[in-house]
Structures are given as C-alpha cells and as structure tokens.
C-alpha positions as CSV (number, residue, x, y, z in Angstrom):
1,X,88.0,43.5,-16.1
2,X,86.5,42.8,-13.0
3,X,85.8,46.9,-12.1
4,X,84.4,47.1,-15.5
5,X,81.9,44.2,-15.5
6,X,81.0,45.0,-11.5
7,X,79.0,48.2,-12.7
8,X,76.6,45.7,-14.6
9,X,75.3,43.8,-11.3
10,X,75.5,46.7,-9.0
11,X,75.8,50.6,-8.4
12,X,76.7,50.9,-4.8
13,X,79.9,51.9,-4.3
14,X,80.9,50.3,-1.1
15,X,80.1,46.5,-2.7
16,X,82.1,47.5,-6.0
17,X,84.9,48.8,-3.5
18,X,84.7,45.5,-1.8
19,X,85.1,43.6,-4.8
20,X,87.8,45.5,-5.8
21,X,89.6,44.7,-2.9
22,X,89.2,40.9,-3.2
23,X,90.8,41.3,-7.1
24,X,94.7,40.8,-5.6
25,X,93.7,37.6,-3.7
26,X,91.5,36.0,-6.8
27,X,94.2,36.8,-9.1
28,X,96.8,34.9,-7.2
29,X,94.9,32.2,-6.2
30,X,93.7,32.0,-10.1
31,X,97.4,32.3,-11.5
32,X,98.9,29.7,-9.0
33,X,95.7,27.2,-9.8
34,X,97.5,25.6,-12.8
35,X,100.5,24.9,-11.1
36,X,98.7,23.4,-8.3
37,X,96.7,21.0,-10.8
38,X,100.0,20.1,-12.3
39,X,101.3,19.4,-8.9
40,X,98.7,17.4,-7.5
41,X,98.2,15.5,-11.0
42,X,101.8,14.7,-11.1
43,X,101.8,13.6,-7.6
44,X,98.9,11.2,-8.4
45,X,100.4,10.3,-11.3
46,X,103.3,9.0,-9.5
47,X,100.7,7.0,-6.7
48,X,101.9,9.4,-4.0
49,X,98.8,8.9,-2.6
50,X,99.8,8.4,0.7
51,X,101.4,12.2,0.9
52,X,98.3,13.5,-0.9
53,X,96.1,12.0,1.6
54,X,98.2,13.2,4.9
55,X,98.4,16.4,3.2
56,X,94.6,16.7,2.5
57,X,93.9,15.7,5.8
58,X,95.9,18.2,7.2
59,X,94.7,20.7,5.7
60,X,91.1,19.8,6.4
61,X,92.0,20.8,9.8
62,X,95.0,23.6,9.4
63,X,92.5,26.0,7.0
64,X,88.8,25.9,8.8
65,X,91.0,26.4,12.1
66,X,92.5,29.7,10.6
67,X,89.4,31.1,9.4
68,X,87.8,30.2,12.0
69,X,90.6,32.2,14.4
70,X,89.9,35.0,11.6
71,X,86.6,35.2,11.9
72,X,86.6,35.2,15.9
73,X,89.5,38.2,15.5
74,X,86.6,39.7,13.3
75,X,83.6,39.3,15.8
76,X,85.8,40.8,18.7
77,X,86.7,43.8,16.7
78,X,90.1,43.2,16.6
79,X,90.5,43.0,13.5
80,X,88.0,44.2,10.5
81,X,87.9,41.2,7.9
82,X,86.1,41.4,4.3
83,X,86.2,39.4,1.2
84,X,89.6,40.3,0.1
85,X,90.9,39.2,3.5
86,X,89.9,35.8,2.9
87,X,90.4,35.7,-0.9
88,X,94.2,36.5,0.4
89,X,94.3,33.8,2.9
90,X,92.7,31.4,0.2
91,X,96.0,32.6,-1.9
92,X,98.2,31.9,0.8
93,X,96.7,28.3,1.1
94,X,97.0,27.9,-2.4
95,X,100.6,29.1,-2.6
96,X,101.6,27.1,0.3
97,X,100.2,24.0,-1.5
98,X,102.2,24.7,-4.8
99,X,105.1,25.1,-3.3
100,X,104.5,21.3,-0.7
101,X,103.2,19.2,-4.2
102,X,106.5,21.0,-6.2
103,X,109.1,20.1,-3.4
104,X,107.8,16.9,-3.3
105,X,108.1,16.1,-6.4
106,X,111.6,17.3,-7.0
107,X,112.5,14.9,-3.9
108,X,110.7,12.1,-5.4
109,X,112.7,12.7,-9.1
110,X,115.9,13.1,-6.8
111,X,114.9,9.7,-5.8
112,X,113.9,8.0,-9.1
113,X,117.3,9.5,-10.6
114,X,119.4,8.2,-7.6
115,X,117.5,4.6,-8.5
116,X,118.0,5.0,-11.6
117,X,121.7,5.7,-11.7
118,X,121.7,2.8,-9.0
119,X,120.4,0.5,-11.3
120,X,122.4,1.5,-14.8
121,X,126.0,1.0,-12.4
122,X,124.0,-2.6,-11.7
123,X,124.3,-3.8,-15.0
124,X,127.6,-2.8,-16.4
C-alpha cells in the first residue's frame, strides 16, 4: 500500500526507495503494537506499577543510548544508517517490550494461581 500511495507525495525515486525500505520495520513495529498495549494494559491493570516504572525508566536510558551509538557509527562512516535502519531498531524495542510485559505477566498468573491454590487447600 505504502509503494502505491508514495507516488502521490513524491516522484523522486531515491525518497520512494527510502521509504520502501523502512516498510519491514513499520510493519513489525505496527503488528506487535497491539500486543504491546495488551501487555502494558494488563500489567497496569494488575498495579504492576512498580515493574512498569523500572522498565520505563530503563528504557528512557537503554534506547536514546543506542541511537545515539547508531547515529555516531553513522557520522564516522562506519556504518550508513537511513530510515529503515531505525524503523528496524524501533521494532526491535518494541519486540523486546512484548516479549518483558508477556513474561511478566505469565510469572505474575503463576503466582496468583500458586496463591490461589494456596488458599483453596486453606479452607478445606
């Protein structure tokens, strides 16, 4: 879709080569979004705020400090970074976060179930 529309706002083949190479990073970071807004909704759901806020803060730090590294590898000549460079590391960042929130909360169920079953062999 995106080729299609990108002859609308330009004809210069280098910028609609450009964008075409940012499509495999957008549609990754797109398809994983949900899962991440479950995640995180889930998470706050449960008041795990004190994971979500260590994790935030974390990555305040972790992702400027890799693009920053990226975009120094960049200035040096290194390495030659565009827009679907960083739209891939955005997917990386967003993967990584799917999978933290989803392993979380399968450890805090394990632990609701474990308290759960704790308390039902309480009663009897």
């Amino acid at each position: 879709c995106i080729p299609f529309l990108s002859r609308f706002f330009t004809t210069d083949l280098s910028v609609i080569g450009k964008v075409r190479g940012a499509i495999p990073g957008l549609m990754t970071f797109f398809s994983v979004g949900g899962l991440m807004c479950v995640g995180e909704g889930m998470l706050l759901g449960q008041k795990d705020l004190k994971f979500l806020g260590r994790m935030y803060g974390a990555y305040f730090f972790i992702v400027p400090s890799i693009m920053l590294r990226l975009k120094k590898r960049s200035l040096l000549g290194i390495q030659d970074v565009g827009i679907g460079d960083m739209w891939g590391l955005f997917s990386i960042y967003q993967c990584v976060r799917v999978a933290i929130w989803h392993i979380r909360l399968r450890l805090l169920q394990r632990r609701i179930a474990k308290d759960t079953a704790g308390l039902s062999a309480e009663s009897r």
